[in-house]
C-alpha positions as a printed Julia matrix, in Angstrom:
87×3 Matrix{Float64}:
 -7.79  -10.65  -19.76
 -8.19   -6.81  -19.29
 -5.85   -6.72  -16.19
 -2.81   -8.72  -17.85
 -2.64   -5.33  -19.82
 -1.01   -3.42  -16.7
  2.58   -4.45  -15.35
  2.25   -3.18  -11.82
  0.19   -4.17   -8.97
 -0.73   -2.07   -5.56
  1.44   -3.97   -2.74
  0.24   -3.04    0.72
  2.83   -2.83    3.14
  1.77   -2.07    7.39
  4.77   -2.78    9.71
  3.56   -3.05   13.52
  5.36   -0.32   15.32
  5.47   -2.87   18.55
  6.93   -5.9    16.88
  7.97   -4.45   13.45
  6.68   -7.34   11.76
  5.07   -6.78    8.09
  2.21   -7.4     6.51
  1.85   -7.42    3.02
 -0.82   -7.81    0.33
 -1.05   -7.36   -3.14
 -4.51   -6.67   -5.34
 -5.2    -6.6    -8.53
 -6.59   -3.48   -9.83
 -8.33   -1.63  -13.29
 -7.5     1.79  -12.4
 -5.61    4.43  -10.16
 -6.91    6.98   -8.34
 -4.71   10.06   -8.21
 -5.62   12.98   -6.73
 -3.87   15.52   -9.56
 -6.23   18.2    -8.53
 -4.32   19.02   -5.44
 -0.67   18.53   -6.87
  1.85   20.43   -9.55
  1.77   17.2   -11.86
  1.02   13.52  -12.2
  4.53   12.35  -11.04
  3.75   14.38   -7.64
  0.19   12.41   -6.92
  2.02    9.23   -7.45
  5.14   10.2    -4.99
  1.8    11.09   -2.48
  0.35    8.1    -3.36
  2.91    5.81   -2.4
  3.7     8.34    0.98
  3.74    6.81    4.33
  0.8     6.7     6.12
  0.82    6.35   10.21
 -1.85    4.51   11.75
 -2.82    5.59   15.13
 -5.57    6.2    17.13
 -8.6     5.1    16.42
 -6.84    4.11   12.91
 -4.55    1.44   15.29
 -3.42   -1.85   13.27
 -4.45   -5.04   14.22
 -1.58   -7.15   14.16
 -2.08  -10.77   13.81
  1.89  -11.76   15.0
  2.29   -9.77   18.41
 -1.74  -10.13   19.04
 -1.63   -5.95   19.93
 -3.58   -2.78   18.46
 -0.76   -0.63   17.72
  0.56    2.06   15.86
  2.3     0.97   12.65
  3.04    2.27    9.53
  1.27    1.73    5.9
  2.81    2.27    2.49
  1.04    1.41   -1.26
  3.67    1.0    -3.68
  3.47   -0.68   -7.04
  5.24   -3.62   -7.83
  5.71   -5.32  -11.12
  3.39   -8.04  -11.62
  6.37  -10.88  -12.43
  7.29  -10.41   -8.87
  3.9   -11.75   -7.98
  2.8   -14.22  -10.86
  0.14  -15.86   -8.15
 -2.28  -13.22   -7.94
C-alpha cells in the first residue's frame, strides 16, 4: 500500500476551553500541504502547520463531553504511525 510508505500521521487535537477535555483524531493522508510561499523555509511552514489554532466565534467547538459550543483550542501535529497501528 502507497500510504504504509509514510511514518507519520496528522493527529487532530481540540481541547474544550470549558471542560478541557480532548478530542483527538488521527487520518491517514498522501500528501502535505505547506504553505512555503509565505515562509523563510520548509522547517518554518511545518512549525505553522502544527501552530495552535483558537476556535471562537462562529468557529466555536462542539464538544460532545460538556454538551457546550465553546471556545477551545486545535493543534495538527504528526505522530508516528506505530503509535497508532489501527488506522
Amino acid at each position: 500500500m502507497l500510504d504504509g510508505i509514510f511514518g507519520e500521521i496528522p493527529r487532530s487535537r481540540v481541547r474544550c476551553g470549558l471542560c478541557l477535555a480532548d478530542s483527538v483524531r488521527y487520518d491517514t493522508f498522501l500528501d502535505l500541504s505547506l504553505e512555503v510561499h509565505r515562509t523563510a523555509s520548509v522547517s518554518e511552514a511545518l512549525r505553522s502547520f502544527t501552530d495552535i489554532d483558537v476556535l471562537e466565534g462562529d468557529n466555536k467547538y462542539d464538544c460532545t463531553v460538556c454538551k457546550t459550543k465553546t471556545c477551545a483550542t486545535k493543534r495538527l501535529t504528526l505522530a508516528h504511525r506505530e503509535c497508532c497501528s489501527s488506522i
